[in-house]
N, C-alpha and C positions, 0 to 999 in steps of 0.2 A: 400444506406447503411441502411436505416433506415428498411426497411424491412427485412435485415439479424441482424439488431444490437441486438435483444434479443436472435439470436442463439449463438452471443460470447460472452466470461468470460473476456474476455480485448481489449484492443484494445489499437495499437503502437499508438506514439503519434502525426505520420504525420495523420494516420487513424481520432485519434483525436480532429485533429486540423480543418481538412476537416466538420467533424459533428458540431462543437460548432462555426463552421463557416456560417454553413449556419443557425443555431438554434438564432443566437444571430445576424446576417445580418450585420457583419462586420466580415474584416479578423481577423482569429486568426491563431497563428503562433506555431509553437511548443517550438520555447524559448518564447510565452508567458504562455505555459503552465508552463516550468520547472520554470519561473519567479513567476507566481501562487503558485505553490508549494515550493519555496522556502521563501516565503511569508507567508506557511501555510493556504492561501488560496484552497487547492487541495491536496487530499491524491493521490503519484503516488506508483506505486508496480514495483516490478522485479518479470519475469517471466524466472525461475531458469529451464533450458532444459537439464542439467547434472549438477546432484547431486553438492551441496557442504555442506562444512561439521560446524555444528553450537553446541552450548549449551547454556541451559535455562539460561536465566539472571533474578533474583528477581529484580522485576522494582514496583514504587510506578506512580500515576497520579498526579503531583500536577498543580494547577494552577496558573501561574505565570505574573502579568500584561494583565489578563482578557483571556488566549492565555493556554490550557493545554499542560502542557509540565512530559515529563517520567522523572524520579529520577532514577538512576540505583542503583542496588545492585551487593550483591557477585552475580558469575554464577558457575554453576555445575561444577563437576570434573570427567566428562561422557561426550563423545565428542558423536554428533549420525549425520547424511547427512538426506538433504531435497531436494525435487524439489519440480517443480510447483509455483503457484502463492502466495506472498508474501508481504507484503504492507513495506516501504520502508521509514524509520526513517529519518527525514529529520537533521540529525546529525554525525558528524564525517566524515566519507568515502561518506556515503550516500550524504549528503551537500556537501564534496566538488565536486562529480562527477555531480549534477544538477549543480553545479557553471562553472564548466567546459563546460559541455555541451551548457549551456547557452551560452558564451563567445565564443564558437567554432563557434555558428550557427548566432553568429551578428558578428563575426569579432573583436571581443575585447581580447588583450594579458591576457595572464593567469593572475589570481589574487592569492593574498600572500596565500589565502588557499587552490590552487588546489595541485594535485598532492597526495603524500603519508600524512596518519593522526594519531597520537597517540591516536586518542581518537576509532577508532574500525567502523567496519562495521554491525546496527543492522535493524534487520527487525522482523515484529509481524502482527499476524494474523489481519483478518479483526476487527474483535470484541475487540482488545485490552487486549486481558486476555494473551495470550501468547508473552515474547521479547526474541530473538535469538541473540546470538553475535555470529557473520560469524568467523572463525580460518581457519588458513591453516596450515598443517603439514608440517616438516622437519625430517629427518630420522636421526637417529644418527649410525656412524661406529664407532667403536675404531682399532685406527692406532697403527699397529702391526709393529714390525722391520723384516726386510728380514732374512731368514736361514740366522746362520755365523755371523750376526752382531749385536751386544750388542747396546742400547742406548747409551753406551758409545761413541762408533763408530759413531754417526751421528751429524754432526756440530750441534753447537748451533743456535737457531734462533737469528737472528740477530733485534734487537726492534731499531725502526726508529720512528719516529717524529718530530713536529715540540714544540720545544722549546719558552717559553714565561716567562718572568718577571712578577712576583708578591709578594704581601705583602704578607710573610712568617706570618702573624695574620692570615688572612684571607684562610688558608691551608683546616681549618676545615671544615668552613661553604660550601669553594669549594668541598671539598668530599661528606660530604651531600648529598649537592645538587646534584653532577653525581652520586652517591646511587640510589635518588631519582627515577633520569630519567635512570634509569638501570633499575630498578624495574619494571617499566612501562612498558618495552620494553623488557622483560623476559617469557618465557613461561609460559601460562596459566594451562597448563595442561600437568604434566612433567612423563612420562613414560619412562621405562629399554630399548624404542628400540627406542623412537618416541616423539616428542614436538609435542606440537600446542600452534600457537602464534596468538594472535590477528590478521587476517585482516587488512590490513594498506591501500590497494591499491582494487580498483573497480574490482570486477572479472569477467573474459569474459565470462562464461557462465550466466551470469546475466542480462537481458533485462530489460532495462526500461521501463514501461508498465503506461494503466492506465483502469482500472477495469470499468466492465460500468455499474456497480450499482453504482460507484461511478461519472463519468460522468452524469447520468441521476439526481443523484443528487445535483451535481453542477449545473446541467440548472434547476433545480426545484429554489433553493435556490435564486440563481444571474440574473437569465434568465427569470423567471415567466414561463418556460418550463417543460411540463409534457407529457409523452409518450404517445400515444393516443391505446388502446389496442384493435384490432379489433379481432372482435367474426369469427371463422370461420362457415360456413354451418350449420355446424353438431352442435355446441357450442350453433348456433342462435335459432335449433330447440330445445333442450334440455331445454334451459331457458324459451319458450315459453313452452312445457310442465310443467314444473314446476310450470311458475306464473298460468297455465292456470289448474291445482290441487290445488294451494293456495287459488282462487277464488272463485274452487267450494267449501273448505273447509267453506269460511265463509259466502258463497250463495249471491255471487257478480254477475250479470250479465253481462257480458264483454259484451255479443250484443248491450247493452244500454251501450256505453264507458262515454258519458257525464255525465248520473246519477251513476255512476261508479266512479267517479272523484269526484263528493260530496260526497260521502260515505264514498270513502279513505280518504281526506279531515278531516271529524270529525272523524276518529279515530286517524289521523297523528297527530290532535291537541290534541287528548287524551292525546298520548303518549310520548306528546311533541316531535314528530319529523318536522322536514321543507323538505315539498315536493315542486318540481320546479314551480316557480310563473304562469306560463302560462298551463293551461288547456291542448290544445293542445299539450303540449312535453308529455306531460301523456297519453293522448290519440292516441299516437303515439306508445307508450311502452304497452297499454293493445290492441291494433288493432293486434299485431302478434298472441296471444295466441289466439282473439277472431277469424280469420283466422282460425287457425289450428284446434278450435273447430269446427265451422263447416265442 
């Protein structure tokens, strides 16, 4: 994999799990990824294959017990669709589907926050400048009476429930309160043909993914792992032209690589830069261009 890994933008999290497996020489598993990242250890993304449909949310960064966490705000009253790659807010919908999935892939019964969420499905680009809250639409008809018959003419709905005793004080505060949670649960964005409602539930065109810029950075960080970048053919000659024009710029003789090495030496210390303590790794790096010149 590691030979194909800079050709992909993400990679699934069995994919995943296989790389940081062999990078770190112990198993890793893919609930310990979604564990990671529900940890906030590991930013994961959804990689979105048909369209859905979202609006801007004004969101602040704050940071909260040493850990940055999003502030949300209002969101726009312009609904617009996305695909593609998406990094994946570890909050509301988002949280409880890593909680889910986690508990599915060890065998553990659902916990009290899986399932549907009032708090919304969001997602924001790599960089953080952009939050998105996911909506789904619902159509509205208006129900007409058949030729012939008047509203009059059509029974009454009949309201069923379940009845309960309470403190006739307490009437207020109870309305309120279902106000409250009606509010909540009300169309975001109310249009003459069509609602959209917050997002409550994980959508199937949504892949749980995990970026591998963002992978390589987790093994930089926790792993002491850094990607090793090899030069192709054509790359190896082109750098060796190059150092092997800088050289002559400042009338270096690479045929002499050792007196070549003191010389860069006291200008590195000019410049105050640190070149590699051994002689030889230097002398390995100016022997290409001095090849090519002859």
């Amino acid at each position: 994999m590691a030979k194909l890994l800079m050709l992909k933008e993400w990679l699934t999290l069995d994919e995943a799990a296989v790389r940081l497996s062999a990078t770190a020489g112990e198993p890793v598993t893919e609930s310990d990824l979604l564990r990671l990242a529900i940890e906030n250890h590991l930013q994961l993304s959804v990689f979105i294959d048909s369209n859905v449909i979202v609006r801007d949310v004004e969101f602040e960064v704050e940071e909260v017990d040493g850990q940055k966490c999003f502030i949300l705000g209002d969101g726009a009253k312009e609904p617009s669709r996305i695909d593609g790659l998406w990094d994946l807010a570890a909050y509301g919908v988002g949280m409880s589907e890593m909680e889910r999935l986690f508990r599915e892939l060890k065998g553990l019964k659902p916990g009290a926050r899986i399932g549907h969420s009032s708090m919304g499905l969001y997602l924001h680009d790599e960089e953080k400048t952009m939050m998105l809250e996911v909506l789904k639409l619902e159509l509205k008809f208006l129900n007409k009476a058949k030729t012939g018959e008047s509203e009059s003419d059509s029974p009454a709905p009949e309201h069923t429930g379940k009845r309960t005793k309470t403190d006739p004080a307490l009437a207020k505060e109870i309305n309120d309160l279902l106000m409250r949670g009606l509010g909540d649960h009300g169309p975001v964005i109310d249009e003459k043909l069509v609602s959209y409602y917050r997002e409550r539930s994980f959508p199937e065109q949504c892949l749980i993914v995990l970026r591998r810029d963002e992978l390589l950075s987790f093994e930089g960080r926790h792993l002491g792992v850094g990607i090793k970048a090899e030069l192709t053919p054509t790359e190896r000659e082109s750098s060796h032209q190059i150092m092997a024009a800088m050289a002559a710029m400042a009338k270096l003789d690479l045929s002499a690589p050792y007196k070549a090495v003191g010389i860069l030496r006291k200008a590195a210390e000019l410049q105050g830069l640190m070149l590699p303590a051994s002689d030889e790794t230097i002398v390995k790096f100016l022997s290409g261009p001095a090849r090519k010149k002859r």
